[in-house]
N, C-alpha and C positions, 0 to 999 in steps of 0.2 A: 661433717662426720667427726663423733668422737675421739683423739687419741689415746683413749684410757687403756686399751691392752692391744697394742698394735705393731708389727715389725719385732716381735719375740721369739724364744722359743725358752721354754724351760724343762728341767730333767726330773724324774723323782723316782723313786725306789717304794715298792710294797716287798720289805725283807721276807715278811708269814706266806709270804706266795709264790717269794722266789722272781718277782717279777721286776723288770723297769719298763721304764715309760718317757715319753716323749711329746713336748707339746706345741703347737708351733703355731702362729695368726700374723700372717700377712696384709699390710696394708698399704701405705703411702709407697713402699720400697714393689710391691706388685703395680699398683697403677705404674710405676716410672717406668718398669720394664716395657710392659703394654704400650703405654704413650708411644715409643719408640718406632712402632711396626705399625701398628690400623690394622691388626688382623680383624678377620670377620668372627664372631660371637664362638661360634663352635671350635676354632682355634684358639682364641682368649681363653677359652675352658682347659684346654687341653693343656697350653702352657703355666697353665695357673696350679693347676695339678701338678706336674711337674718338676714347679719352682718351690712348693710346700713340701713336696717328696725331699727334694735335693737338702733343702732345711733340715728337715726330721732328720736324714741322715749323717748328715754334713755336721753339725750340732754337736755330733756323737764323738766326732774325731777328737783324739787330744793333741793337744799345743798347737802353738803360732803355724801357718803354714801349709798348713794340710790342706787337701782339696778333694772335693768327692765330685763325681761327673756321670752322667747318666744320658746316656746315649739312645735312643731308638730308631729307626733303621730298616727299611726294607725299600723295595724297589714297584712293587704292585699295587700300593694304596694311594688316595689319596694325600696322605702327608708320605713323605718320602725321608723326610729326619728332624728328630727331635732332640735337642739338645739342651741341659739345663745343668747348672754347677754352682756349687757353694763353696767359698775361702773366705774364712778370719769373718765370715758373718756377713759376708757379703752373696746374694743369688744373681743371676744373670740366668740369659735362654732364650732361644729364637727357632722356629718351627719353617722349615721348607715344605711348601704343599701346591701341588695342584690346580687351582680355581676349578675349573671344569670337573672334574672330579670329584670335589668335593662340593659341587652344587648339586649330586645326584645321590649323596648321605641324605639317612634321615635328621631332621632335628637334634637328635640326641643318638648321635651315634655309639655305636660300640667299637671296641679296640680293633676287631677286625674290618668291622666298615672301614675303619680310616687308616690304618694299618697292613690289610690285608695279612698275609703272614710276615711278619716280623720278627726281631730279637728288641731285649732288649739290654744294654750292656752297662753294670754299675763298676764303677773302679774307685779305690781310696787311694792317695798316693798322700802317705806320710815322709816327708821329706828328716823330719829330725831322727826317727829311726830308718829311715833310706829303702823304707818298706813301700810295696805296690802290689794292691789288691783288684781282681777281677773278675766278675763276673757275667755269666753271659746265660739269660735264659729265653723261652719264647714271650713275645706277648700276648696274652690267651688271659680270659676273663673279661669284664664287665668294664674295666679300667683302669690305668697303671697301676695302682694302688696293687691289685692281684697279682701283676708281675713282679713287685716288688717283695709283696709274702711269699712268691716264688724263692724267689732269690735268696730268701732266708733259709725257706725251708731245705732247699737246694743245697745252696754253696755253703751255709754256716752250721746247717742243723738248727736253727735257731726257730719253735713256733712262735709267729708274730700276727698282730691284729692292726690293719691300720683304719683311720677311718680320717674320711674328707669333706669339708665343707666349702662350698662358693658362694657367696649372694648373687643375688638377682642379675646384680647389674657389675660383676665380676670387680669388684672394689674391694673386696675381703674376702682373704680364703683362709682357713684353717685346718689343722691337720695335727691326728694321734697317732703314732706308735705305741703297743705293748708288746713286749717278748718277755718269751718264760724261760729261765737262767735254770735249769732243777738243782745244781751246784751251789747255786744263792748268787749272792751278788754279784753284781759287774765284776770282772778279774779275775775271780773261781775260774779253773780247769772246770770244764763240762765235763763229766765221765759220762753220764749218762742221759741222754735224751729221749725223752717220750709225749711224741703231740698229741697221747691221748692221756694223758698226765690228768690226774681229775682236781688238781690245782688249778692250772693252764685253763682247761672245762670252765671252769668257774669263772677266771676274772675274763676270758673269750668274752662270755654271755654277757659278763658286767658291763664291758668294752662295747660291747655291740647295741647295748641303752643308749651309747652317745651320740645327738641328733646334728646332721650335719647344720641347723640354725645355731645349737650352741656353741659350736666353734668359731660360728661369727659373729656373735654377739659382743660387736666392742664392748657394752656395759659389763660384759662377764669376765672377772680377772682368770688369766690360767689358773693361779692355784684354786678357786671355787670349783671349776670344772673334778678335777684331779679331788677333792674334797667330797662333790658328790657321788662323784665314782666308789670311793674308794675308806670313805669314814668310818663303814664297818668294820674293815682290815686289821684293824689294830693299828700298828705303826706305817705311818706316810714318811717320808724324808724328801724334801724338796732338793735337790743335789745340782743345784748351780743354772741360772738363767742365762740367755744368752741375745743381747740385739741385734738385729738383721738391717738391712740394708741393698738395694739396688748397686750391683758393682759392677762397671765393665773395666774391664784393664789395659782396654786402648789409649793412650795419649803419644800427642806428636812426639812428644820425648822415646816413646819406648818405641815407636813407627820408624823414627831415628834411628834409633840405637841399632834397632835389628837390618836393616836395609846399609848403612854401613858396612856390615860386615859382610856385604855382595863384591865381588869384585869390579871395579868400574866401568867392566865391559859390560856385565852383567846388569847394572843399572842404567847405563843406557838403552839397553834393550828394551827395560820396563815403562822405559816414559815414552809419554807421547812425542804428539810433532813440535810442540812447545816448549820440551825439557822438561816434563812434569811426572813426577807418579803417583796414581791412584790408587789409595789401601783403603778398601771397603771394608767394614765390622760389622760382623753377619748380626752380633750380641746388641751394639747400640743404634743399628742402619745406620748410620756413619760412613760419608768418605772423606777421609784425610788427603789433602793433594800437598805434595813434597816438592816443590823445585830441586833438579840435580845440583844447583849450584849450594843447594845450604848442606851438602852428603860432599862435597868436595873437600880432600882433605884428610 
């Protein structure tokens, strides 16, 4: 497989429209997630989705740090919790589900098949301004993706269009955002919002041309995509790329660090009959095992 535009995300601005946008194609950094777990086909989708949403949004934060995390959650569906996070351009994410359960979904299920009623919970925690953002809506619609235009339209006021692409064989996935700013660019105070704005109207529909094949088209650079969209426009401004990466942030060191700081009665408790402790990582299927003797001290 080609790596010509793979593990990206890039930004870019239509000023005459009031709009920005977002572009994002998973590759190498998506199979490593996958690799990790042997989910079955209909949950590789699920988390693929997911980990391209968490990008889109994640992407968007400014400076070093920041982390965006998106949770889904119920207790009646087949998958029981979903979890997927982006930091400094890195994605992670792992799906609790069912078997049984989820052998009596159709092939291509919908959010409620597999969900039943659910939420589903976005939060930004910008550490350099010590700010924490959160969100919390239903899951309702055809696929994340829907909950997520929730959550704009919702919590930010912001109309947004996103759209998602997988191949076949769940190896590439890619994914747009557009939202319409009517204030102008990124930063503008909103005074006023209107999601039937016949600006918004228009680049929607344009948005809506985009085929979930050419989001995976390694031969196709983001900026052509963004180019054919949008060449009518007038002004494009491409406004900063970004590479991605498979991140978990478990190591023995940091497994260390944090179990230290138990009291040593306390970590006796946690080991077995051997003196050992087991820290599972839901993110890499991973178990780290700790001898008490190297936490002594």
């Amino acid at each position: 497989m080609s790596n010509t535009d793979l593990d990206r995300a890039l930004g870019f601005l239509v000023p005459e429209r009031n709009v920005r946008g977002r572009l994002v194609r998973l590759g190498p950094a998506l199979e490593a997630v996958l690799a990790n777990h042997g989910y079955p086909p209909v949950i590789e989708a699920l988390l693929a989705e997911a980990l391209v949403l968490a990008a889109l949004l994640g992407a968007m934060l400014k400076g070093d740090g920041g982390q965006l995390t998106m949770q889904a959650q119920t207790e009646a569906g087949p998958v029981s919790l979903l979890v997927a996070d982006y930091k400094d351009g890195a994605v992670r994410g792992y799906v609790q589900y069912d078997e049984d359960k989820l052998a009596l979904c159709p092939a291509h299920p919908s959010l409620l098949a597999l969900f039943g009623k659910g939420y589903l919970a976005i939060t930004f925690d910008q550490p350099l301004s010590n700010e924490r953002y959160q969100g919390i809506v239903p899951l309702e619609g055809a696929g994340l993706c829907n909950a997520v235009e929730h959550y704009f339209a919702q919590s930010e006021q912001i109309p947004s269009l996103i759209r998602l692409g997988l191949s076949e064989d769940r190896r590439v996935a890619g994914g747009m955002i557009l939202q319409h700013l009517p204030e102008g660019e990124v930063g503008r105070e909103r005074l006023h919002v209107r999601h039937d704005h016949p600006e918004w109207e228009h680049v929607r529909i344009m948005g809506e041309t985009l085929k979930p094949e050419e989001l995976t088209d390694v031969e196709t650079p983001l900026e052509t995509l963004i180019w054919r969209l949008f060449h009518d426009e007038g002004e494009l401004r491409v406004t900063g790329g970004a590479s991605l990466s498979k991140g978990c942030r478990c190591t023995m060191e940091h497994i260390r660090s944090v179990l230290a700081r138990f009291p040593e009665a306390e970590r006796a408790d946690m080991a077995d009959d051997v003196g050992q402790i087991t820290v599972d990582c839901a993110f890499c299927a991973k178990d780290f095992h700790i001898p008490l003797a190297e936490l002594a001290g």
